[in-house]
PyMOL Python script that loads the backbone (N, CA, C, O; Angstrom):
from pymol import cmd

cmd.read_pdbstr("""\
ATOM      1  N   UNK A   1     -29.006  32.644  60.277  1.00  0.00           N
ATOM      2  CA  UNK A   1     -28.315  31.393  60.540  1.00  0.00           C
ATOM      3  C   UNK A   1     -27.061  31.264  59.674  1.00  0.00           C
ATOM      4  O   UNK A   1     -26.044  30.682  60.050  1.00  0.00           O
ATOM      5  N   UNK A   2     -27.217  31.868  58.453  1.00  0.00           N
ATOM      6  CA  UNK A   2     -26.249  31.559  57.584  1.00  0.00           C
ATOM      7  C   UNK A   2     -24.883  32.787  57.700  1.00  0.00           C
ATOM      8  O   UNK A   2     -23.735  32.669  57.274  1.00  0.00           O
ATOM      9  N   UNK A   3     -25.468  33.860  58.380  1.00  0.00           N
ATOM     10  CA  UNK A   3     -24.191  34.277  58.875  1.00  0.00           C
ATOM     11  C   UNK A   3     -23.439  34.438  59.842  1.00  0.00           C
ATOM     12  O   UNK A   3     -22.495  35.215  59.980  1.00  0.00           O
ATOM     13  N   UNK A   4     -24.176  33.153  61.012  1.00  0.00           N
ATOM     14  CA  UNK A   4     -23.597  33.164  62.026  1.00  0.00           C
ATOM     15  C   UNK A   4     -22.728  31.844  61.688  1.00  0.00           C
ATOM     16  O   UNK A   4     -21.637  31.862  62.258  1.00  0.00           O
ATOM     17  N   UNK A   5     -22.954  30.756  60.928  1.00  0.00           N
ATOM     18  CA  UNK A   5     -21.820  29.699  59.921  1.00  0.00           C
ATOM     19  C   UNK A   5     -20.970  30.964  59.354  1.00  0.00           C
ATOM     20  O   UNK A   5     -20.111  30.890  60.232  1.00  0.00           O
ATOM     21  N   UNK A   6     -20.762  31.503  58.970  1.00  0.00           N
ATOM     22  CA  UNK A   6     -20.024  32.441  58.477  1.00  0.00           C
ATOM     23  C   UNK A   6     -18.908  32.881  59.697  1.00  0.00           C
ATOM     24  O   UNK A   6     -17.777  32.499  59.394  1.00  0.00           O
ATOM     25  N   UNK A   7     -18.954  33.424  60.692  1.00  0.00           N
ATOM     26  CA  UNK A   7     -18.785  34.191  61.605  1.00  0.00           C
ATOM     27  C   UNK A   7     -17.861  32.743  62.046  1.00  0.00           C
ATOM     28  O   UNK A   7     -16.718  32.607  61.610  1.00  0.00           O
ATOM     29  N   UNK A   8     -18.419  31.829  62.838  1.00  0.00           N
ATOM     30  CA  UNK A   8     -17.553  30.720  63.199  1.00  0.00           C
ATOM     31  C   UNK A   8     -16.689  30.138  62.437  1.00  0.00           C
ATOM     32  O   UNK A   8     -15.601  29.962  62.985  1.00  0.00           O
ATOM     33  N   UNK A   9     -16.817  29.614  60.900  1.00  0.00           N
ATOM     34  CA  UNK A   9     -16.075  29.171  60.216  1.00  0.00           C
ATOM     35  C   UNK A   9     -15.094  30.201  60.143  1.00  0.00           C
ATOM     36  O   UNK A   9     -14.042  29.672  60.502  1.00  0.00           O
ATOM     37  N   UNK A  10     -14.876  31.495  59.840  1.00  0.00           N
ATOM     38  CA  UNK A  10     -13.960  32.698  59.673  1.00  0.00           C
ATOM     39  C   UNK A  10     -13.016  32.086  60.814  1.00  0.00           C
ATOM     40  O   UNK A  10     -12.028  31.365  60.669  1.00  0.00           O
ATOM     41  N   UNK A  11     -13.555  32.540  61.901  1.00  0.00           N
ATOM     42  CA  UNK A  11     -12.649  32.466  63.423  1.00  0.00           C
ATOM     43  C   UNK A  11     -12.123  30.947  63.115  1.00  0.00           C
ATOM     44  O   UNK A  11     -10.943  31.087  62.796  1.00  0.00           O
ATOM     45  N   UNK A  12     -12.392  29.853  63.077  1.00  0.00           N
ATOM     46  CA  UNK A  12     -11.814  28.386  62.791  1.00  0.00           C
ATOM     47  C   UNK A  12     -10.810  28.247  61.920  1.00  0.00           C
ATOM     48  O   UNK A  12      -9.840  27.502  62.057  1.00  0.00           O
ATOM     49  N   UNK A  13     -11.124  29.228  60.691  1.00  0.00           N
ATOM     50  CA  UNK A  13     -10.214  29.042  59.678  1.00  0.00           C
ATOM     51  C   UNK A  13      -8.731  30.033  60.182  1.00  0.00           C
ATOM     52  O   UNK A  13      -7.531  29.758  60.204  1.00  0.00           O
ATOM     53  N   UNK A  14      -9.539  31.309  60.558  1.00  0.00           N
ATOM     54  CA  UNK A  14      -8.171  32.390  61.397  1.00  0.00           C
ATOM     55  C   UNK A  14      -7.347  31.896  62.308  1.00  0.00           C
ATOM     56  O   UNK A  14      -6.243  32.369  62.575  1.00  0.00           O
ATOM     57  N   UNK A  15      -7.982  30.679  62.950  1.00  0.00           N
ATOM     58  CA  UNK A  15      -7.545  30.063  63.846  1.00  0.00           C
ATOM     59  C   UNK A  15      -6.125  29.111  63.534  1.00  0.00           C
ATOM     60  O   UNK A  15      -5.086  29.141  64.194  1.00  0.00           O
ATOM     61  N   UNK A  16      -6.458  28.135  62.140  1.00  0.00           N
ATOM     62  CA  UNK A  16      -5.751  27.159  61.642  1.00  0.00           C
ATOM     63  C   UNK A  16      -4.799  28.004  60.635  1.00  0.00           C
ATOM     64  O   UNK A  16      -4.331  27.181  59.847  1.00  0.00           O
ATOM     65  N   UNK A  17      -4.479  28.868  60.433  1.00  0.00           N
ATOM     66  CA  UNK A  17      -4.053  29.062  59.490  1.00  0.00           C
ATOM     67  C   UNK A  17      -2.700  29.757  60.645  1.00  0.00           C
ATOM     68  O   UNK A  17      -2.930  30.364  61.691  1.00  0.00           O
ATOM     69  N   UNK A  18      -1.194  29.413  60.015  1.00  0.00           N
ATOM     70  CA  UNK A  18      -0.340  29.410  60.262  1.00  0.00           C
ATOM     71  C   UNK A  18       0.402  30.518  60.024  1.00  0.00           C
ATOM     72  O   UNK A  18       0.003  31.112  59.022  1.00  0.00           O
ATOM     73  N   UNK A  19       1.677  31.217  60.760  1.00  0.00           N
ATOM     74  CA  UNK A  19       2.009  32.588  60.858  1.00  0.00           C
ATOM     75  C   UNK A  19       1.547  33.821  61.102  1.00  0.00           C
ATOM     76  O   UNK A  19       0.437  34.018  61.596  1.00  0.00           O
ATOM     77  N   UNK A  20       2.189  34.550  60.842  1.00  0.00           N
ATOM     78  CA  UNK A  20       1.826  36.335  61.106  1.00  0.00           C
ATOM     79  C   UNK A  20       0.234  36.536  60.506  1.00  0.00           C
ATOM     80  O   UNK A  20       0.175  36.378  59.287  1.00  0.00           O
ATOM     81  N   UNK A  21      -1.181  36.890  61.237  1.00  0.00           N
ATOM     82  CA  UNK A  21      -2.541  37.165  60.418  1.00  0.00           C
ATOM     83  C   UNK A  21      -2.375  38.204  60.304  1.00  0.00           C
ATOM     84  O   UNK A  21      -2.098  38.867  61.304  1.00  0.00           O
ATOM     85  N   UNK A  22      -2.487  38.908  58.830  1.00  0.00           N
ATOM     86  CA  UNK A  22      -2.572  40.165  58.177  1.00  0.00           C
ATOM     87  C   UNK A  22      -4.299  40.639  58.764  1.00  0.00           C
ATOM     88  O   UNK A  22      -4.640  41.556  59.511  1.00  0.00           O
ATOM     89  N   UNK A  23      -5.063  39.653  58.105  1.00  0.00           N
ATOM     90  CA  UNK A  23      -6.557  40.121  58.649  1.00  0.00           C
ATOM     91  C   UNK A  23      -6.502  40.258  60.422  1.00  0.00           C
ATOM     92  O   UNK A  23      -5.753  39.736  61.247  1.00  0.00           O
ATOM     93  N   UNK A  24      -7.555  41.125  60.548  1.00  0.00           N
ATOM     94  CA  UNK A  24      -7.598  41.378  62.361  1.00  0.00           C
ATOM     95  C   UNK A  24      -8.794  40.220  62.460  1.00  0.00           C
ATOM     96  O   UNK A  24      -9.065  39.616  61.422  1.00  0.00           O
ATOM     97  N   UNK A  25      -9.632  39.844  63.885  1.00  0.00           N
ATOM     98  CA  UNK A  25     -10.363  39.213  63.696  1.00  0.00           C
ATOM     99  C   UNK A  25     -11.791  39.449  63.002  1.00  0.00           C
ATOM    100  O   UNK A  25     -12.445  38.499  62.572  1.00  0.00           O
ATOM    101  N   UNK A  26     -12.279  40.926  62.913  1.00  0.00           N
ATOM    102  CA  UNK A  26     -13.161  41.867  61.971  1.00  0.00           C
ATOM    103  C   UNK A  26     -12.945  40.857  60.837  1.00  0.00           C
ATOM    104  O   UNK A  26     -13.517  39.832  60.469  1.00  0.00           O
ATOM    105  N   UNK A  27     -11.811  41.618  60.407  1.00  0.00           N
ATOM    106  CA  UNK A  27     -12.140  41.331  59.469  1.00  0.00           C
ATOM    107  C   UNK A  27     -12.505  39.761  58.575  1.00  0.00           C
ATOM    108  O   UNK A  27     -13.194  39.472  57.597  1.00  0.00           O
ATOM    109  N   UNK A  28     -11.753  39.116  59.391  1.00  0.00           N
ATOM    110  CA  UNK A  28     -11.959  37.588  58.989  1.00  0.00           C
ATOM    111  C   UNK A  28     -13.358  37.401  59.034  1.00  0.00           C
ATOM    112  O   UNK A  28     -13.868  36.838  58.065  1.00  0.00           O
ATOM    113  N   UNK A  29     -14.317  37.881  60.281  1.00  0.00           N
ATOM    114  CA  UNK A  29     -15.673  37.814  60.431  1.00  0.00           C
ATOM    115  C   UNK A  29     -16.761  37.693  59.261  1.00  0.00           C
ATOM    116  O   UNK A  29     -17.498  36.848  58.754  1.00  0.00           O
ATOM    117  N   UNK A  30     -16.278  39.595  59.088  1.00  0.00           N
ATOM    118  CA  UNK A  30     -16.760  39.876  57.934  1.00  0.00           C
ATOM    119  C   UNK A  30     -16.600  39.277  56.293  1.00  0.00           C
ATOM    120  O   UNK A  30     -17.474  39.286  55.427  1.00  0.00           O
ATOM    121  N   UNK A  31     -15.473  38.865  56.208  1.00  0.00           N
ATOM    122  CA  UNK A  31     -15.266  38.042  54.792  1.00  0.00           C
ATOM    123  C   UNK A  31     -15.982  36.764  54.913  1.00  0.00           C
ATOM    124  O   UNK A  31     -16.296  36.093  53.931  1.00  0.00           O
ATOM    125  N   UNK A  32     -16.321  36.327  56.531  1.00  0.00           N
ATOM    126  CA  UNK A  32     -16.556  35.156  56.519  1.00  0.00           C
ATOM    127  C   UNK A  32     -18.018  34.831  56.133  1.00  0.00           C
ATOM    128  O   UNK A  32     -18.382  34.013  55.287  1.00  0.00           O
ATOM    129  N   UNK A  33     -18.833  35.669  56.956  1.00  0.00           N
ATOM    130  CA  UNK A  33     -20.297  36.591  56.883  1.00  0.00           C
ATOM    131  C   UNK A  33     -20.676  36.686  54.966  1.00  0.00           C
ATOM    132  O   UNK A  33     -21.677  36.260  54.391  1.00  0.00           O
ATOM    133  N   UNK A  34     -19.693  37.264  54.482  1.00  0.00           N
ATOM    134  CA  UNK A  34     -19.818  37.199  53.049  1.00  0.00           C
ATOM    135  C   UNK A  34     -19.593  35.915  52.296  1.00  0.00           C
ATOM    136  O   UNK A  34     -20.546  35.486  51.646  1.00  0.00           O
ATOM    137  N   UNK A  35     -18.597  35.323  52.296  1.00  0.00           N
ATOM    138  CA  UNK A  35     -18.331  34.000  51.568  1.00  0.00           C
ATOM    139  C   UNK A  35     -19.646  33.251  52.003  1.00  0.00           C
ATOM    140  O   UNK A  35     -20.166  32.498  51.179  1.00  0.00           O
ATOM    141  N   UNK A  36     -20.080  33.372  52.951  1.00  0.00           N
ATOM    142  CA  UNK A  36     -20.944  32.003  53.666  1.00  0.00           C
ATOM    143  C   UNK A  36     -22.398  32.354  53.234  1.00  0.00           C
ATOM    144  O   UNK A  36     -23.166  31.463  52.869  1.00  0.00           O
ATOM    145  N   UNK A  37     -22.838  33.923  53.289  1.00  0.00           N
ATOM    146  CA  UNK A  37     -24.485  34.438  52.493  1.00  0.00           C
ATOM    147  C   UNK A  37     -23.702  34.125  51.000  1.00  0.00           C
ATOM    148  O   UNK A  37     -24.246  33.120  50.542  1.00  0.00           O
ATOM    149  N   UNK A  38     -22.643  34.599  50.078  1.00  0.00           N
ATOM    150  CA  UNK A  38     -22.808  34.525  49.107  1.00  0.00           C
ATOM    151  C   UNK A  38     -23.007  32.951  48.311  1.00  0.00           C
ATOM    152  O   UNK A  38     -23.771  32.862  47.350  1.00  0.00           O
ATOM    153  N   UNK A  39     -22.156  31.621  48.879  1.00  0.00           N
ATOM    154  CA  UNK A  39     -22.182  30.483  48.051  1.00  0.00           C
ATOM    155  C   UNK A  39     -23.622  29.700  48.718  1.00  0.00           C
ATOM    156  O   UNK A  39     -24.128  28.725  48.162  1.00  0.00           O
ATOM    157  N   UNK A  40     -24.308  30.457  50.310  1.00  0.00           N
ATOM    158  CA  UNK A  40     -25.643  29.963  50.333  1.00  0.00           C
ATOM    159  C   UNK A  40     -26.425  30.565  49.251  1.00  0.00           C
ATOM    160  O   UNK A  40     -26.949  29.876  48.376  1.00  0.00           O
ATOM    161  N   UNK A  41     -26.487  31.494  49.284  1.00  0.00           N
ATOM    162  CA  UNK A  41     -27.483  32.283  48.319  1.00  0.00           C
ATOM    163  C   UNK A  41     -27.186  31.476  46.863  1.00  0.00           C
ATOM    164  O   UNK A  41     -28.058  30.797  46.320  1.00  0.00           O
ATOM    165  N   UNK A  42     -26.008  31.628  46.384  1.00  0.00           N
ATOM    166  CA  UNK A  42     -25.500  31.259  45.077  1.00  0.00           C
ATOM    167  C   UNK A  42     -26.200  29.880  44.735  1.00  0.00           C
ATOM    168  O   UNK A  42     -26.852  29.632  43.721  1.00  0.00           O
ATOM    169  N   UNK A  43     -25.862  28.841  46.045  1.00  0.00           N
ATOM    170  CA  UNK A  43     -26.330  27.257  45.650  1.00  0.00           C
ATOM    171  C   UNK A  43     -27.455  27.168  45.541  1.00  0.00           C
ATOM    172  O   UNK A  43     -27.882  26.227  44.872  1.00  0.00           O
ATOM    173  N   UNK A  44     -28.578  28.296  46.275  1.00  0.00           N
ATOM    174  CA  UNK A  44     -29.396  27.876  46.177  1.00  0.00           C
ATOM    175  C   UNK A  44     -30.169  28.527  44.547  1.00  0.00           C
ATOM    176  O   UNK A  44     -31.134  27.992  43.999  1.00  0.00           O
ATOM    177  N   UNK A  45     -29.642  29.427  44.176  1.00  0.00           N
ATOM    178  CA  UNK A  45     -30.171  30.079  42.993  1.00  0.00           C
ATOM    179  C   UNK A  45     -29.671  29.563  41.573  1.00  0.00           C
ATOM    180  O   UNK A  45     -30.194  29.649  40.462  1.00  0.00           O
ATOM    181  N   UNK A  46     -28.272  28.900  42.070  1.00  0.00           N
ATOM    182  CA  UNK A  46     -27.859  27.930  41.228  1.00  0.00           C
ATOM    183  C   UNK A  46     -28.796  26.354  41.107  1.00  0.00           C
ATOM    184  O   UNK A  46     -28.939  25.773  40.031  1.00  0.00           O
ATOM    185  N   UNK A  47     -29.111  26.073  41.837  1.00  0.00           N
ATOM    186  CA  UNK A  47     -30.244  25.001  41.845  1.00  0.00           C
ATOM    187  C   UNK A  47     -29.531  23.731  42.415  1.00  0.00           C
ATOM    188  O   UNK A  47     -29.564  22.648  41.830  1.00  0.00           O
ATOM    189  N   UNK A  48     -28.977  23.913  43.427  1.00  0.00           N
ATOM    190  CA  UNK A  48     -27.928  22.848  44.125  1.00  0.00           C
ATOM    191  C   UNK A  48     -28.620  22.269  45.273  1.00  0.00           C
ATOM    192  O   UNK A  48     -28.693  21.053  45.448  1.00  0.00           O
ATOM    193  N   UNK A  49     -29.203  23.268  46.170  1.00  0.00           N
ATOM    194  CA  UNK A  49     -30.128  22.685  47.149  1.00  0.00           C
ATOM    195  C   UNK A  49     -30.699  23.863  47.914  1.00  0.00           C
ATOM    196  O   UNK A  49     -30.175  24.970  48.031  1.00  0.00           O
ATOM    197  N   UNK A  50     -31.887  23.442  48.431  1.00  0.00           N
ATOM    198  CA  UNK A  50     -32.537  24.363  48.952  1.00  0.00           C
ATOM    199  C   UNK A  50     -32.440  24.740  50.563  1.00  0.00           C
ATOM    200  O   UNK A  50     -31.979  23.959  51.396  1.00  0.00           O
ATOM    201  N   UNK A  51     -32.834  25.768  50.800  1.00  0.00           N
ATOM    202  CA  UNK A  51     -32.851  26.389  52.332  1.00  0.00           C
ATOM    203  C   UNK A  51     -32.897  25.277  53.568  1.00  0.00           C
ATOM    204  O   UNK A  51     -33.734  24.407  53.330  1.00  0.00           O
ATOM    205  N   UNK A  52     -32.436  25.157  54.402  1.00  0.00           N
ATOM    206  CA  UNK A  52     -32.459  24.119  55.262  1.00  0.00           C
ATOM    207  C   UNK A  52     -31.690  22.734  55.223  1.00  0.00           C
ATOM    208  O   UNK A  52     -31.767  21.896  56.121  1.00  0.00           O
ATOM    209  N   UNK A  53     -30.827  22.581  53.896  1.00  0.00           N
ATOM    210  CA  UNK A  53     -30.981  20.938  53.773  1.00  0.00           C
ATOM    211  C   UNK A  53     -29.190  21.122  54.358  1.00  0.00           C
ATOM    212  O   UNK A  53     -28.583  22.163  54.611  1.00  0.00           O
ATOM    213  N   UNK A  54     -28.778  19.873  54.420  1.00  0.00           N
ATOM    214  CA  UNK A  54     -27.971  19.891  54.960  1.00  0.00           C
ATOM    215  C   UNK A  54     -26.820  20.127  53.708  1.00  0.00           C
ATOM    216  O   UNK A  54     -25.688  20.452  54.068  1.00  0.00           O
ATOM    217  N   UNK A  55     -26.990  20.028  52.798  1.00  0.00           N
ATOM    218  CA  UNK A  55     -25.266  20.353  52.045  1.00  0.00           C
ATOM    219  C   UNK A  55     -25.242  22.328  51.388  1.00  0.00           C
ATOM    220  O   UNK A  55     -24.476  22.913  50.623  1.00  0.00           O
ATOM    221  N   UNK A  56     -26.464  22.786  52.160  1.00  0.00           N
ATOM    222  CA  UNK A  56     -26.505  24.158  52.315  1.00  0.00           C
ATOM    223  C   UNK A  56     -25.644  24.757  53.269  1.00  0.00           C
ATOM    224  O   UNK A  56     -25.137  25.876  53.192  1.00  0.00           O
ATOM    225  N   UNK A  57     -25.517  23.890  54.207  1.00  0.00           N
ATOM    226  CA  UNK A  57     -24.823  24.048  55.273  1.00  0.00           C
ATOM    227  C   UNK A  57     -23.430  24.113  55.150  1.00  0.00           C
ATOM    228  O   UNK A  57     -22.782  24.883  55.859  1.00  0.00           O
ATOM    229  N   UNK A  58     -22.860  23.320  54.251  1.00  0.00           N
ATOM    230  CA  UNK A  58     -21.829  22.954  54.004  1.00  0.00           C
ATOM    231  C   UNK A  58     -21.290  23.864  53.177  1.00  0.00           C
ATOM    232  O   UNK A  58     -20.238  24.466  53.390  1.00  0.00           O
ATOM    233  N   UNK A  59     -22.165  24.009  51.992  1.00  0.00           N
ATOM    234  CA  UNK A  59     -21.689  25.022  50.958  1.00  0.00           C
ATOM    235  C   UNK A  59     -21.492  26.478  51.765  1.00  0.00           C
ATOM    236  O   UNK A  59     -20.604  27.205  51.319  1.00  0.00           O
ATOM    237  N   UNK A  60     -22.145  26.888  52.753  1.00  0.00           N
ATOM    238  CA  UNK A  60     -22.244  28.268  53.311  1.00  0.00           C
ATOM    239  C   UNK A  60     -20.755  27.482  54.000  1.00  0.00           C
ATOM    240  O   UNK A  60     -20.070  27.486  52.978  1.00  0.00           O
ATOM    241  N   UNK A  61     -20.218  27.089  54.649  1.00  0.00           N
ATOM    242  CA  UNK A  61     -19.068  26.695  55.533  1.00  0.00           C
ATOM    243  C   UNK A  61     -17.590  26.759  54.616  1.00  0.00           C
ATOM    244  O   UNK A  61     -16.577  27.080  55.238  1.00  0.00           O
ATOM    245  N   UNK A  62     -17.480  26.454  53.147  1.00  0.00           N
ATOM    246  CA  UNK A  62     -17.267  26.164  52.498  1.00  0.00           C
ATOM    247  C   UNK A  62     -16.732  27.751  51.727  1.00  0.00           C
ATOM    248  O   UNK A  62     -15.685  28.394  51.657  1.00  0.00           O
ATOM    249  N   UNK A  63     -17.944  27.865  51.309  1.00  0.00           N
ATOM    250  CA  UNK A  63     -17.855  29.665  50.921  1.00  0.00           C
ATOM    251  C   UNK A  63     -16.917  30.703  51.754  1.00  0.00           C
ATOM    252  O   UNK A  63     -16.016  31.394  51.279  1.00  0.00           O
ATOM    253  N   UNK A  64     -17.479  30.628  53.533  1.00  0.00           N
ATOM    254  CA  UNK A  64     -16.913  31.054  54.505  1.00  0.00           C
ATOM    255  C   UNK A  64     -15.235  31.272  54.136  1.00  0.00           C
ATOM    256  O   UNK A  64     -14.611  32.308  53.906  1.00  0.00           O
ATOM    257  N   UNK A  65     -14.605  29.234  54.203  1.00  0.00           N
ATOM    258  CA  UNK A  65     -13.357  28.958  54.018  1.00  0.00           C
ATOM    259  C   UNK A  65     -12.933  29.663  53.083  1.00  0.00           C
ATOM    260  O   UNK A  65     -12.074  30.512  53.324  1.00  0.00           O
ATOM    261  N   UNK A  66     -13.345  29.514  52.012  1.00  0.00           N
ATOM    262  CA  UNK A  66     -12.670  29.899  51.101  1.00  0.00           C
ATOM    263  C   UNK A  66     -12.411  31.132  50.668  1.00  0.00           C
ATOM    264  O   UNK A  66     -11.441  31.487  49.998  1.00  0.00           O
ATOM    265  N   UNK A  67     -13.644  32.030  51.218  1.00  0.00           N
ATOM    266  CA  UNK A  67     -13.060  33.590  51.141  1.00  0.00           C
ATOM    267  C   UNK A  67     -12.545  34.086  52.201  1.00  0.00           C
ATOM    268  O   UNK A  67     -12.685  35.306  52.289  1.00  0.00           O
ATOM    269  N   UNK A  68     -12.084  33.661  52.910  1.00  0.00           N
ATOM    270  CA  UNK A  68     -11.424  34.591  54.152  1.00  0.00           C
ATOM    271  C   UNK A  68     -10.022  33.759  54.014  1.00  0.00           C
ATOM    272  O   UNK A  68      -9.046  34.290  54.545  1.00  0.00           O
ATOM    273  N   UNK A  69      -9.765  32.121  53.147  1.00  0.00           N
ATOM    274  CA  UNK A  69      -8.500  32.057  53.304  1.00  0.00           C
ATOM    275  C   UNK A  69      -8.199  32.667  51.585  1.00  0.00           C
ATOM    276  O   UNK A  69      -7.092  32.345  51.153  1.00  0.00           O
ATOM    277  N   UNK A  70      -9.011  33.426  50.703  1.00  0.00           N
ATOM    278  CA  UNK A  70      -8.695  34.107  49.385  1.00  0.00           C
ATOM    279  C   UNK A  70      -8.079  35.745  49.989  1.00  0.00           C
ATOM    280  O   UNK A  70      -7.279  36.569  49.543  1.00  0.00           O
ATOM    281  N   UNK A  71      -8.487  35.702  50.572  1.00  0.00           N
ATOM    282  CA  UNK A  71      -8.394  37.461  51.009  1.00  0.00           C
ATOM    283  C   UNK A  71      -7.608  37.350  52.255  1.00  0.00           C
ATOM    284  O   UNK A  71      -7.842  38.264  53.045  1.00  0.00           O
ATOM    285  N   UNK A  72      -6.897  36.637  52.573  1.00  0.00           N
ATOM    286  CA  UNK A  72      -5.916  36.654  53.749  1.00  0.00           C
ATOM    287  C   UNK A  72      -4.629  36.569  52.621  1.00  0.00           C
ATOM    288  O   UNK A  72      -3.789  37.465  52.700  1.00  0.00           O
ATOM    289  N   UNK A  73      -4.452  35.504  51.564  1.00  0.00           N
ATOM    290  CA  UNK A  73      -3.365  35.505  50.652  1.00  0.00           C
ATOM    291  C   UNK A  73      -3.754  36.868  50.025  1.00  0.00           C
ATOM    292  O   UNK A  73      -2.690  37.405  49.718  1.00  0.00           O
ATOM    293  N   UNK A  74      -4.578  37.505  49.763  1.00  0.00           N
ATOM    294  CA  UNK A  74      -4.360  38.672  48.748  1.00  0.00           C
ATOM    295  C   UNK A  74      -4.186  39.630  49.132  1.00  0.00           C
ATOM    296  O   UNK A  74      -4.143  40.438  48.205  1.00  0.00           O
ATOM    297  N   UNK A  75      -3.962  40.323  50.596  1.00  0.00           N
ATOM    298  CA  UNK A  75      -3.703  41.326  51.259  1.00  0.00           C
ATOM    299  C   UNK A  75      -1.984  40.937  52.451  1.00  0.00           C
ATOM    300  O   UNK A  75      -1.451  41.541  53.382  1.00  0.00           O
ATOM    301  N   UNK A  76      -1.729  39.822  51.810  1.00  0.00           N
ATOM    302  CA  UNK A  76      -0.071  39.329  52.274  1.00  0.00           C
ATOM    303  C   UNK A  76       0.748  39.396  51.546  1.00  0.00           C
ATOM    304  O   UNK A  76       1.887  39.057  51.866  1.00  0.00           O
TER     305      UNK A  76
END
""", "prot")
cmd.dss("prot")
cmd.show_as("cartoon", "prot")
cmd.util.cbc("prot")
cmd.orient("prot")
């Protein structure tokens, strides 16, 4: 579940983001897939909230954003 939030948020964010995309859509996927298991996994081992709740959701969406728009500036 948490890396298919991954997968959509990527494409949403590839979507909004303005000018020439260095990333192909792969790859946005994949960063997205990662940001979104890593800050789920993270929040929850960090002790933020557990599996299912709803600001898990968010944080995985969140994670998504933020690494696929980190790694779109760092390969431009």
């Amino acid at each position: 579940m948490i890396a298919l939030v991954g997968v959509l948020a990527a494409l949403a964010v590839r979507a909004m983001m303005p000018g020439k995309q260095i990333m192909g859509p792969l790859g946005a996927t994949i960063a997205g897939i990662v940001g979104s298991v890593g800050a789920g996994y993270g929040g929850q081992a960090l002790g933020w909230f557990r599996m299912g709740e709803p600001l898990g959701f968010v944080g995985a969406v969140l994670g998504a954003i933020v690494l696929v728009f980190a790694v779109s500036r760092f390969f431009r």
